[in-house]
N, C-alpha and C positions, 0 to 999 in steps of 0.2 A: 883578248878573250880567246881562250880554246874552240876550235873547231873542231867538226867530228870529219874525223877521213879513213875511207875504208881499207880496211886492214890491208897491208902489201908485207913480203918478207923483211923489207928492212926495220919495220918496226917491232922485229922480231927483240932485240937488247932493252928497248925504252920497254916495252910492253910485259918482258920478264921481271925488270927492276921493278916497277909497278907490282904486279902481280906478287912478287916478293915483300915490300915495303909493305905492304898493305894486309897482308895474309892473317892476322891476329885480329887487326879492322874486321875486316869481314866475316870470318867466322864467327863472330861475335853474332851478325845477324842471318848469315845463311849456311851453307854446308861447308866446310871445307874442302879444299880441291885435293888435298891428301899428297906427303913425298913426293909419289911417282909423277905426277904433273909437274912437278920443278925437277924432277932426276932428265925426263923426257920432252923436257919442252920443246924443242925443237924438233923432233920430231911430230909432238902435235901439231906445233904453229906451221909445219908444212901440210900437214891433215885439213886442220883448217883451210886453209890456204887450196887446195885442191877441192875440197868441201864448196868454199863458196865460189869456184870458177864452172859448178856447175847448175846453180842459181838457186840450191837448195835453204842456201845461210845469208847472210849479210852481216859480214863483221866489220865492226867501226871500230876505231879508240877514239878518245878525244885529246887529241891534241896542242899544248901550250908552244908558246913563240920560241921557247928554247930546246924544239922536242921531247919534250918531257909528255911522258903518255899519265892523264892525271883521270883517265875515265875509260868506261867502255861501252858501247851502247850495240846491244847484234838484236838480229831479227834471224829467229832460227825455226826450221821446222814451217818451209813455206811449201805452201801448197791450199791451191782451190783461192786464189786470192786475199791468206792470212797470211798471219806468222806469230811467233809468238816473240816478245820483248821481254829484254834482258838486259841490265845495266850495271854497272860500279861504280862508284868516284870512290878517286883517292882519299883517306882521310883528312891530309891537309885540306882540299880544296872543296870541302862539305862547309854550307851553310852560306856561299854563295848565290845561290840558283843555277851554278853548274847541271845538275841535274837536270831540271827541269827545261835548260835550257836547251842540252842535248835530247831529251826525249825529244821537245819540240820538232826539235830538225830530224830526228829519227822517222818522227811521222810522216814530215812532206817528204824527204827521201820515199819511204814507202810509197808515197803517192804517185808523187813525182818520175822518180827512177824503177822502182819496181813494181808498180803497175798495180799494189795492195787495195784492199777494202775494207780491213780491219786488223787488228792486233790484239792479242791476249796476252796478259802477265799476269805473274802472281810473283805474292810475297806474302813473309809471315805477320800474322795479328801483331807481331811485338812490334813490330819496322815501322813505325809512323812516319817517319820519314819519307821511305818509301810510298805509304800510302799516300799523302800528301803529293809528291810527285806526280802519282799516276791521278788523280783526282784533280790534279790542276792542268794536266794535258788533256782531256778529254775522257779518261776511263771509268767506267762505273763497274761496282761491284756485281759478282753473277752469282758467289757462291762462299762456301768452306772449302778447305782440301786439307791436306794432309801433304806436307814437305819435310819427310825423314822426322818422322814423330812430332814434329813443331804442327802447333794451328797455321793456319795460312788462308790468306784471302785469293780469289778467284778474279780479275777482270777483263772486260773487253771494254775497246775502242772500236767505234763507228768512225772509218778516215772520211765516208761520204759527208758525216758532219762537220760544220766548223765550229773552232772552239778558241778560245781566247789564249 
């Protein structure tokens, strides 16, 4: 089973192939990351990388037995004891409970290691999947928004709760 471990430079090649493989996957249900993030990636993933050494982010991938990076799960935008959640699986390894399995651990990590008291995500009305996800980790619906002209749902998680 993959496990989630927080981003370090080496997983700088497995997390680009990901990122690449997967790019057509995704954009399908959220923004696309546009050229310039694959012309500069390494340059970012050092951004990152200094970004989360200063306790602002928490980036994860999730991790297979043969390093193969087939997810990613961060907590970004921490501050006042939040963050907000943010995740991908690769398209091979959807319909698993990958997902839901790393949210899981993304929560107690929050708890656990970063000291959280809630998390907010969103995703668009069409992504059932995703909803699903967050509805089975603990998140409840807060609102609408608007995600680059797509509808989109609004959630928070209570981490002082427990949840199955």
């Amino acid at each position: 089973m993959p496990r989630l471990q927080l981003l370090r430079f080496d997983h700088a090649p497995a997390l680009l192939a990901f990122e690449r493989e997967n790019r057509a996957y995704f954009a399908a249900s959220i923004p696309d990351r546009g050229d310039r993030y694959f012309a500069d990636f390494d340059r970012r993933h050092a951004a990152l990388m200094a970004e989360q050494a200063t306790g602002l982010c928490f980036f994860h991938v999730l991790v297979a037995g043969d390093g193969e990076v087939v997810g990613r799960v961060n907590l970004v935008d921490v501050a006042d004891g939040s963050a907000e959640l943010g995740y991908r699986i690769a398209e091979r390894a959807t319909g698993r409970g990958l997902a839901t399995a790393a949210v899981r651990e993304a929560r107690d990590l929050a708890v656990t290691e970063y000291g959280l008291a809630e998390l907010r995500a969103v995703t668009t009305l069409d992504n059932t999947g995703s909803r699903a996800v967050l509805a089975r980790t603990g998140f409840v619906t807060t609102g609408e928004v608007d995600l680059d002209g797509r509808t989109g749902l609004s959630f928070v998680c209570d981490l002082r709760v427990e949840t199955v």
